[in-house]
N, C-alpha and C positions, 0 to 999 in steps of 0.2 A: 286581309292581314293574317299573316301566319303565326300563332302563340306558343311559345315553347315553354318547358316546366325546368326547371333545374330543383334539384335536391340540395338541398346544402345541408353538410356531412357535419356542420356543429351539434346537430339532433340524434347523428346515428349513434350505434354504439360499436364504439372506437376499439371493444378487443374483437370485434369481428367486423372492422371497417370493409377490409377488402370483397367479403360476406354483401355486406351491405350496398354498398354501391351498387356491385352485380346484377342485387336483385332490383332494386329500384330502377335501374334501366333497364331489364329485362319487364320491368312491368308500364314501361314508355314512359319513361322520364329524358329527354333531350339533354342535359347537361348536366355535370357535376359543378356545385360550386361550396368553394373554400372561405370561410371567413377566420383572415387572418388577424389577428389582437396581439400589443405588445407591451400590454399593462404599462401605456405610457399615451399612447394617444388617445386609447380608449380603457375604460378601468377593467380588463380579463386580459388573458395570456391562453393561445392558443396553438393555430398548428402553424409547421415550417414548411423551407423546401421537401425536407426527406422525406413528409407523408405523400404529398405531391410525387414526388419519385418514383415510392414504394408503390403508390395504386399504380402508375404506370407498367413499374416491373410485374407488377399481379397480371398484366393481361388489359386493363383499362383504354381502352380507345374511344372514346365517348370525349365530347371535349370538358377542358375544366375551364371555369373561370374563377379564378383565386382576384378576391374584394382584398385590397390592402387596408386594415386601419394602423396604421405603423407611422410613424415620422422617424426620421425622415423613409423614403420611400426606394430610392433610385436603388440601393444598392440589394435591397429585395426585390427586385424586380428583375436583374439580371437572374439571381438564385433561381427565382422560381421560373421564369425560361430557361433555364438547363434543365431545371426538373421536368419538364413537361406542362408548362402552363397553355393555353390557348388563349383567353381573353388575362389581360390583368388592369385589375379598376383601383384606383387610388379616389382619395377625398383631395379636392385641390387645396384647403389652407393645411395641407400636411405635405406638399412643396415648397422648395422654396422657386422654383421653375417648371412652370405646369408645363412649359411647352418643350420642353425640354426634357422633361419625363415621358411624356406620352413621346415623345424621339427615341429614347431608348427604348421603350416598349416597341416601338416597330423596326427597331434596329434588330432588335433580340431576335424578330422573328414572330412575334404574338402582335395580338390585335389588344388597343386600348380604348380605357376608357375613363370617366370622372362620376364622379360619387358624392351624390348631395345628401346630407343629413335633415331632416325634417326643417330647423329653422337655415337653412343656409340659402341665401339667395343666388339666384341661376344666370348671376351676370357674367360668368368665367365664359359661359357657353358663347356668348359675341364674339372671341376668340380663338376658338380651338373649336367650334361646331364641324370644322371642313375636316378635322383628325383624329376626329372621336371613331370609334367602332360599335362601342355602347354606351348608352346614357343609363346609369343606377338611381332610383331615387330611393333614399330610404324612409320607410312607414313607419318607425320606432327609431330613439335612439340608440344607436348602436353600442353595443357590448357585451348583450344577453341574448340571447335565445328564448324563446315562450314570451314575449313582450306583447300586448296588445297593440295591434295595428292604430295608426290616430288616423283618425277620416278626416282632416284637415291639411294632410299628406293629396285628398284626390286631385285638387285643387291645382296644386304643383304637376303634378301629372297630366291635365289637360293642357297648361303652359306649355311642358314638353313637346307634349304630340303636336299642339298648333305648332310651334318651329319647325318641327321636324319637315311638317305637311309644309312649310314656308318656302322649306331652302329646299323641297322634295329629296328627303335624305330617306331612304329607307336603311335603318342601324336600329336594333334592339333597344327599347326604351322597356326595362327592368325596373321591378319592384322588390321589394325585400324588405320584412317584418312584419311576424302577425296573418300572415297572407291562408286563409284557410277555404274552404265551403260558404262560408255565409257570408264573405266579401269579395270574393274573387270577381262575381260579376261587376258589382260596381270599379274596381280594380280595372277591368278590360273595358267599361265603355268609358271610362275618363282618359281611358288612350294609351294604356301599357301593353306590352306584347309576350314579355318573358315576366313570368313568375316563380320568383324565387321559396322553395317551402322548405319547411327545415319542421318542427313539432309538430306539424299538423297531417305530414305525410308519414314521420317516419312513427308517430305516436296512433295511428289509423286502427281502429277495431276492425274496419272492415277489408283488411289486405293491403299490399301497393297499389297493388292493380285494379281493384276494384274503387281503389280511392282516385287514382289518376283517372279512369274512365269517368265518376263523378266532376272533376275539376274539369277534363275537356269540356262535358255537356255544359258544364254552367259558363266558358270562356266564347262557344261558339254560339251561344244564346244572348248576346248583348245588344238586341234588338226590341 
């Protein structure tokens, strides 16, 4: 199983965004990702296409994956594939046609995906498993940033990965919320691949770098 880190840029600091990112993939971070908010679906207000753009224009070539919590959905999703999006993940009760959304997202050109909130149940996936690109499960509810991970979230994660191993799908099964050092193992053996870290990498005493080299050791130790 290959594990990938993504940054999520709600923890950096936003006057020296394009700063930040740089350095977080220059210290092996695999993906940049966006958590978008529209003080309507979820209680914050955050970023748009144009930041998405902007890192692009800085020079960014690293992929993003911009997390919609927006309702409705469709029409930020074309935005953010002109901006340069790579994956874009929506919650499915913030459609009103999941199948149809994830259609545009592969029309646009990007790869998609669906986005389960801690108590949301994972029957959407019976449907739309053959058109997904990533599956998100979140560890917190969403809104905030620095939220304690719930360990009642691993549980759903092992769910995941049994389907996946079902229908042998190999597609990103993503975590996000809370994700730091003292649970990432557990995090990787209940069967997640990409973790998502937002305070806990970009708040690090001990470097990017030296903090990603920790997180590898504990993802490839789930033995």
């Amino acid at each position: 199983m290959r594990f990938q880190i993504a940054a999520s840029i709600l923890s950096a600091d936003f006057a020296r965004l394009g700063e930040e990112v740089k350095a977080v993939l220059q210290a092996g971070v695999d993906l940049i990702h966006f958590d978008v908010m529209d003080n309507h679906f979820v209680p914050n207000l955050t970023v748009g296409p144009l930041v998405c753009e902007a890192l692009r224009k800085y020079g960014i070539t690293a992929p993003i994956d911009v997390h919609l919590m927006t309702e409705p959905v469709d029409s930020l999703i074309r935005d953010f594939a002109k901006a340069g999006a790579t994956y874009i993940t929506f919650h499915p009760e913030a459609s009103t046609h999941i199948d149809r959304s994830l259609q545009l997202i592969h029309d646009c050109g990007c790869k998609g995906g669906l986005v389960f909130n801690p108590a949301t149940p994972l029957d959407h996936l019976d449907f739309v498993l053959d058109k997904l690109d990533m599956i998100l499960v979140m560890s917190v509810n969403p809104g905030f940033g620095g939220q304690e991970f719930i360990p009642g979230v691993l549980s759903k994660i092992s769910l995941v990965r049994h389907l996946l191993h079902r229908y042998q799908l190999e597609i990103p099964l993503a975590v996000d919320g809370g994700v730091n050092l003292k649970n990432i193992k557990q995090i990787a053996i209940a069967g997640a691949d990409t973790f998502i870290i937002g305070s806990a990498l970009f708040k690090a005493k001990e470097g990017y770098a030296n903090f990603i080299k920790q997180v590898r050791a504990q993802q490839f130790s789930t033995t």
